[in-house]
FIKE-575615 format. One record per residue (C-alpha): residue number from 1; residue in one letter; x negated, y negated, z. Coordinates in nm, 3 decimals. Layout:
BEGIN
- nr:rest:east:north:up
- NUM:A:X:Y:Z .
...
This chain:
BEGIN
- nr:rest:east:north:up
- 1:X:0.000:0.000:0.000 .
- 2:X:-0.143:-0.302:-0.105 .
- 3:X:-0.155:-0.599:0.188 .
- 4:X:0.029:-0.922:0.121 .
- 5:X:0.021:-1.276:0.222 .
- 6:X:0.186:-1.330:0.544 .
- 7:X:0.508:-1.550:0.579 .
- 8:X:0.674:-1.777:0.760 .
- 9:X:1.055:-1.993:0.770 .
- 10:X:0.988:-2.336:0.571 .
- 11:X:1.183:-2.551:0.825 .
- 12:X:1.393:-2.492:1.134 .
- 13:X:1.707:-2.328:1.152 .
- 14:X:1.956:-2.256:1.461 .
- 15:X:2.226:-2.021:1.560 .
- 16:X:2.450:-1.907:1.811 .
- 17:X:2.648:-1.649:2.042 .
- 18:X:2.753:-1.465:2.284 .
- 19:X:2.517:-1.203:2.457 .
- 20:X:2.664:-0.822:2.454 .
- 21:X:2.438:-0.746:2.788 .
- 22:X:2.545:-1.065:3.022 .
- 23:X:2.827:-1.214:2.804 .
- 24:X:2.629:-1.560:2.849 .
- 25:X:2.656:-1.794:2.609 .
- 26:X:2.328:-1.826:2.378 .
- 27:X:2.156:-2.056:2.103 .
- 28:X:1.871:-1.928:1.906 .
- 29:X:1.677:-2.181:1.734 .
- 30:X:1.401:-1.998:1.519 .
- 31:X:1.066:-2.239:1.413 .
- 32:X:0.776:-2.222:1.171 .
- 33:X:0.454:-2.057:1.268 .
- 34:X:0.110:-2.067:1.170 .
- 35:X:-0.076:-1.751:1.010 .
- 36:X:-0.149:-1.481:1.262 .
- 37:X:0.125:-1.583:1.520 .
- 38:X:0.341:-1.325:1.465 .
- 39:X:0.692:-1.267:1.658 .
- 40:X:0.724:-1.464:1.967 .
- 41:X:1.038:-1.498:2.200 .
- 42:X:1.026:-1.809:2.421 .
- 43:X:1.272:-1.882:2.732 .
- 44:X:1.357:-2.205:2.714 .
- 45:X:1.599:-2.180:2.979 .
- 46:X:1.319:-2.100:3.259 .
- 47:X:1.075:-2.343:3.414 .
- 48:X:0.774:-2.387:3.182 .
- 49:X:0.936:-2.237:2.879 .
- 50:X:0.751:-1.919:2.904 .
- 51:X:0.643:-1.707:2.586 .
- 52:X:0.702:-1.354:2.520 .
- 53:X:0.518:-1.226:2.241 .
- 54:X:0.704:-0.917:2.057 .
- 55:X:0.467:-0.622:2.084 .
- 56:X:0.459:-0.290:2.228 .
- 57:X:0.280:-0.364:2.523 .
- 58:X:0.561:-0.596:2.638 .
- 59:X:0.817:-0.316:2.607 .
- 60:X:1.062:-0.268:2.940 .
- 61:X:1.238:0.051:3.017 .
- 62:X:1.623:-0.029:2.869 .
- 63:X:1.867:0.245:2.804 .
- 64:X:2.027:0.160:2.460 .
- 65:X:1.867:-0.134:2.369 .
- 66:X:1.543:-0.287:2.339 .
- 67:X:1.392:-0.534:2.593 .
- 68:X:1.057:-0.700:2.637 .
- 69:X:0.911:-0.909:2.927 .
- 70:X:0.571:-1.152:2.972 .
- 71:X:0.434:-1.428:3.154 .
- 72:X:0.735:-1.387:3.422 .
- 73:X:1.045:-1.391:3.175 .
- 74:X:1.213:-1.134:2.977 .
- 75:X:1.433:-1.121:2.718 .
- 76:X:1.693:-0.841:2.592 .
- 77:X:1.837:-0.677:2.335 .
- 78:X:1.589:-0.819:2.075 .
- 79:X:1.649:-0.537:1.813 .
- 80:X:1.862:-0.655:1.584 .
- 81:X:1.632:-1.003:1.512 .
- 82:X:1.353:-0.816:1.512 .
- 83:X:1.498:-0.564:1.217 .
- 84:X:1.646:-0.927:1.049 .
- 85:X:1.239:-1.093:1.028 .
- 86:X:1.056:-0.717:0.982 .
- 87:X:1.329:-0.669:0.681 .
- 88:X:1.294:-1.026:0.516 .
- 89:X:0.946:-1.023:0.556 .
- 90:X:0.889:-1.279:0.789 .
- 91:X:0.594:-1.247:1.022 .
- 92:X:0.508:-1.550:1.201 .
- 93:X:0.824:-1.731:1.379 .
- 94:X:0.872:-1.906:1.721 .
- 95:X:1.227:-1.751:1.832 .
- 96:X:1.380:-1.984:2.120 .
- 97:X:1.685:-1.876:2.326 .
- 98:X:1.854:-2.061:2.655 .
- 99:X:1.933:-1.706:2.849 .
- 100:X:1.815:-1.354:2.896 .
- 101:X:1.919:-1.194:2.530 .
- 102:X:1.958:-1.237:2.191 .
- 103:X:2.325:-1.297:2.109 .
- 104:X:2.520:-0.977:1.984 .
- 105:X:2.704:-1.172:1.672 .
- 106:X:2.915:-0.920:1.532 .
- 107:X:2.686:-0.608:1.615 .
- 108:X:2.478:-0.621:1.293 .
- 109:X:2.179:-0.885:1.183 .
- 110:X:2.328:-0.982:0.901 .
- 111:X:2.441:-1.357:1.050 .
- 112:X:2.071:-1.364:1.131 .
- 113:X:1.960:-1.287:0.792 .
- 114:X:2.181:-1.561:0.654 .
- 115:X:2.056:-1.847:0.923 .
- 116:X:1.684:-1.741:0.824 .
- 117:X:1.754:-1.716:0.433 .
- 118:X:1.852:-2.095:0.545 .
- 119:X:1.511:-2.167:0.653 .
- 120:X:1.343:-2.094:0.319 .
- 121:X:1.092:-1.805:0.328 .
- 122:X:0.757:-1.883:0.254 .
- 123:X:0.373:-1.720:0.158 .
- 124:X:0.095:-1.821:0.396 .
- 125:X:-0.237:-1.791:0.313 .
- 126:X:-0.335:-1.526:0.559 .
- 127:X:-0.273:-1.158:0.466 .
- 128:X:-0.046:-0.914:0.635 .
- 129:X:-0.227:-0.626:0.842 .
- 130:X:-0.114:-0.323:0.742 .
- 131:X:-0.147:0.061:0.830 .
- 132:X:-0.124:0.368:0.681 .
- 133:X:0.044:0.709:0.868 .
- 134:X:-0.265:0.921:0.791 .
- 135:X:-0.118:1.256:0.933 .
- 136:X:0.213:1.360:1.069 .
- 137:X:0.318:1.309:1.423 .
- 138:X:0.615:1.425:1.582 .
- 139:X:0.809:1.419:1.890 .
- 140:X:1.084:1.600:1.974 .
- 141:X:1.347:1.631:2.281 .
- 142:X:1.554:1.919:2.469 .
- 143:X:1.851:1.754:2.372 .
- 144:X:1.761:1.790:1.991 .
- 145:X:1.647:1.474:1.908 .
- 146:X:1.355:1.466:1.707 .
- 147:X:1.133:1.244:1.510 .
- 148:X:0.825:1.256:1.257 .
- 149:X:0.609:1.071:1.082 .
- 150:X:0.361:1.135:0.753 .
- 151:X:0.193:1.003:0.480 .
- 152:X:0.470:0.846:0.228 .
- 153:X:0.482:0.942:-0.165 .
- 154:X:0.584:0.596:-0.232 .
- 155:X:0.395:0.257:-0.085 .
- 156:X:0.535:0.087:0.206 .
- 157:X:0.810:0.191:0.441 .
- 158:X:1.052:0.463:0.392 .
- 159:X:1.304:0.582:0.710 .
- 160:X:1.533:0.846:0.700 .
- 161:X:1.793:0.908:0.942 .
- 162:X:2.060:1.225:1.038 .
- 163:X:2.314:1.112:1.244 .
- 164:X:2.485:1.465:1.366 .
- 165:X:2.660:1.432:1.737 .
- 166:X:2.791:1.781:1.680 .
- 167:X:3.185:1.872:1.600 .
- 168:X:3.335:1.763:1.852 .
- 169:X:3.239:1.372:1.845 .
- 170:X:3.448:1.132:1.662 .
- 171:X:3.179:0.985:1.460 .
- 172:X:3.091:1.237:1.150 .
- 173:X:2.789:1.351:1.082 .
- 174:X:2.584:1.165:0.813 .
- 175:X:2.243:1.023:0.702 .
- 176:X:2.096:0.750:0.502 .
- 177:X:1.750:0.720:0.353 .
- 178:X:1.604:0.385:0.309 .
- 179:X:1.227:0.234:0.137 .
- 180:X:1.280:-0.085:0.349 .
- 181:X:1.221:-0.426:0.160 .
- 182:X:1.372:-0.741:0.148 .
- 183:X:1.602:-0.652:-0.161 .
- 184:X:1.705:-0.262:0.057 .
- 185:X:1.727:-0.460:0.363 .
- 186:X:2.003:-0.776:0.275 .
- 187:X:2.178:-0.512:0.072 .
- 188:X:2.188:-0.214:0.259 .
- 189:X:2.088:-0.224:0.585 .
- 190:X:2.122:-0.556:0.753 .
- 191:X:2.553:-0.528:0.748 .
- 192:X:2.551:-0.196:0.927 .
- 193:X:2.689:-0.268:1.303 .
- 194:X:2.641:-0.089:1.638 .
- 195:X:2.864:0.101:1.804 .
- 196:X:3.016:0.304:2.079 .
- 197:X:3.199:0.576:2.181 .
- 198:X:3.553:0.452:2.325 .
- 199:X:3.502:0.670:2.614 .
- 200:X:3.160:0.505:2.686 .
- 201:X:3.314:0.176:2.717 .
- 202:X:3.467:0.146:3.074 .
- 203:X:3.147:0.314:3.193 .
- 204:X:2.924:0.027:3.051 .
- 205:X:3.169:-0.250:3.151 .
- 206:X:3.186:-0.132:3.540 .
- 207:X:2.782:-0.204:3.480 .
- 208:X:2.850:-0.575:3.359 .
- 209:X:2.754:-0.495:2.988 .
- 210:X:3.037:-0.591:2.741 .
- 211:X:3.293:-0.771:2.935 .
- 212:X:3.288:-1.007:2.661 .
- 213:X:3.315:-0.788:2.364 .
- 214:X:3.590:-0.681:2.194 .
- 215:X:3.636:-0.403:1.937 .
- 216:X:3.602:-0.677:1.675 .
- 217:X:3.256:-0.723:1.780 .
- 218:X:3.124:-0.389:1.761 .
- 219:X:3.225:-0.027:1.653 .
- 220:X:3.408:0.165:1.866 .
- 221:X:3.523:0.550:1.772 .
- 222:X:3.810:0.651:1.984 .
- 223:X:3.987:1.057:1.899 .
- 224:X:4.132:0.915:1.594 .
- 225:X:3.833:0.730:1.423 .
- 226:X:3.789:0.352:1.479 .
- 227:X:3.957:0.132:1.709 .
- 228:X:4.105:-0.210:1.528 .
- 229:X:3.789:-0.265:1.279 .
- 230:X:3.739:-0.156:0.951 .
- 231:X:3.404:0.075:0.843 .
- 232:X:3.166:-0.181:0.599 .
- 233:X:3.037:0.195:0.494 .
- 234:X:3.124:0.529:0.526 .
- 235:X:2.737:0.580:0.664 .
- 236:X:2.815:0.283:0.852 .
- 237:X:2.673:0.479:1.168 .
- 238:X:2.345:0.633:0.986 .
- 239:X:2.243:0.279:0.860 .
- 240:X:2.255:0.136:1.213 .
- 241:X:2.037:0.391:1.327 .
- 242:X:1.784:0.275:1.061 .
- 243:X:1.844:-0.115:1.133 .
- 244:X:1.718:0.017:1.486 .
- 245:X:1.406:0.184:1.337 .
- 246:X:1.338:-0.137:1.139 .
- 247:X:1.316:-0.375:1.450 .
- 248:X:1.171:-0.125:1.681 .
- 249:X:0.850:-0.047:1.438 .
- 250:X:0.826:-0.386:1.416 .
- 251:X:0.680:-0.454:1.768 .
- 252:X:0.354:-0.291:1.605 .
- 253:X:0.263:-0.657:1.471 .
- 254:X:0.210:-0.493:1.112 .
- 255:X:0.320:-0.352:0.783 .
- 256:X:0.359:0.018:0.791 .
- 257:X:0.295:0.222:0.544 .
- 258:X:0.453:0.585:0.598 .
- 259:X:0.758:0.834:0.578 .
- 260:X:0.966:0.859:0.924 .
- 261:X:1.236:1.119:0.940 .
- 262:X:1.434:1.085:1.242 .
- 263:X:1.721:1.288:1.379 .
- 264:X:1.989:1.215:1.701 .
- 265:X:1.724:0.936:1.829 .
- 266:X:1.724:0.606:2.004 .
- 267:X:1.477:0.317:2.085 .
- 268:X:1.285:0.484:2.352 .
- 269:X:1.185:0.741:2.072 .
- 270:X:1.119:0.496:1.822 .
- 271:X:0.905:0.315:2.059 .
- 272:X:0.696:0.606:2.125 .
- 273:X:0.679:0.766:1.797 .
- 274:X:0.541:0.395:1.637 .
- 275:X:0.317:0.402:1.968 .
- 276:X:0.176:0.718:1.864 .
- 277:X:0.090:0.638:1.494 .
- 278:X:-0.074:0.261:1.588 .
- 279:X:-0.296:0.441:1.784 .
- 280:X:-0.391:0.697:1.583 .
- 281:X:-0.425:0.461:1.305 .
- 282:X:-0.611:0.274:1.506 .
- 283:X:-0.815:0.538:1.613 .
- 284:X:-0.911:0.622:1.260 .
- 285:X:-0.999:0.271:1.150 .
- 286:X:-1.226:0.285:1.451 .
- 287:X:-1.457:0.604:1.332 .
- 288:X:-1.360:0.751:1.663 .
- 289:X:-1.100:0.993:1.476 .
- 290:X:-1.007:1.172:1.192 .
């Protein structure tokens, strides 16, 4: 895979919500960055305005979602933005927020997509690091869930995923294979919402998470399919799963170039699986492996 120039947002854009975690209401206001800055959250809200650089050594233990945490602040469910820069390409951006998560828009990035198309991509001069799955890696669960990597056929990113909750879940099985660039991304991937089982709801409210949210905000699958929303795809559930994959990888700081194949997962495996091949990659560019 050939490395390109690293990019940035031409000029400032803002948006807003309301947060799926804490139900606070949140503005975003993403900025410019120089070459080499990469992805950086930054708390507005807090004394001193702290920064939170988006890498995997900032990660937080979260159960469905992904949260990172530095110089004294945190910030939550970052996902979804992440999967909305990583898939347009963006690399360098200052991402402010007044609270403790990203807002949950309508469950998918696509309203962030549309605010950063607003801000006029552009090339910097620096280029983009990239690296390259060299062998396969794979982790796997007692529950079923597993998830590989290897060297790609084609250059750049490809992600594969097989959603299969077994017969007696309301969501069908189904899968969707993506080679992840800008053009994939807006089209494909970046509409695809979340979602939840109806019987998982009550469960998460009585923990403060989604008292705001209604089933217009999200997808929720009760016995007899989805409760008042409409499917945007019949894989609606698979590409989700991918849109995961796509922000998660992207707290690696770099291009990837590889084949991931993942089955019944969630962040925590994505995290460690992208863990796994940085540091074998790194490794290898090192000398100190093969």
């Amino acid at each position: 895979m050939a490395q390109r120039n690293q990019r940035t947002i031409r000029r400032e854009v803002t948006s807003q919500g309301i947060g799926f975690v804490t139900g606070a209401d949140l503005h975003l206001r993403f900025r410019p960055a120089p070459p080499n800055h990469g992805i950086v959250f930054q708390r507005i809200d807090l004394p001193g305005q702290p920064l939170i650089p988006a890498r995997l050594e900032n990660l937080i233990p979260r159960s469905r979602r992904t949260g990172i945490a530095a110089n004294g602040a945190s910030v939550e469910l970052v996902e979804h933005v992440l999967a909305a820069l990583a898939g347009l390409q963006i690399d360098n951006c200052l991402v402010q927020v007044d609270g403790p998560e990203m807002p949950g828009f309508d469950g998918s990035c696509r309203p962030v997509v549309q605010c950063l198309l607003d801000g006029d991509i552009e090339e910097q001069p620096a280029l983009r690091p990239v690296f390259t799955v060299g062998e396969a890696q794979q982790l796997s669960a007692d529950d079923g869930s597993l998830i590989k990597a290897q060297p790609s056929t084609q250059p750049g990113l490809t992600i594969s995923y097989l959603l299969d909750y077994g017969p007696r879940s309301p969501i069908w099985p189904q899968s969707y294979t993506v080679n992840v660039t800008p053009e994939t991304f807006i089209l494909e991937i970046a509409f695809a919402r979340t979602f939840v089982l109806e019987s998982e709801v009550a469960a998460l409210q009585a923990q403060g998470i989604g008292k705001r949210s209604t089933a217009r905000d999200l997808l929720i699958f009760g016995s007899h399919g989805v409760v008042d929303n409409k499917l945007r795809a019949n894989d609606e559930c698979a590409r989700h799963k991918l849109l995961d994959c796509i922000g998660d990888f992207a707290l690696c700081g770099c291009d990837i170039d590889g084949y991931f194949h993942a089955w019944r997962t969630g962040h925590r495996q994505n995290h460690e699986i992208i863990r796994k091949v940085r540091d074998s990659a790194l490794l290898s560019a090192d000398g100190k492996a093969a």
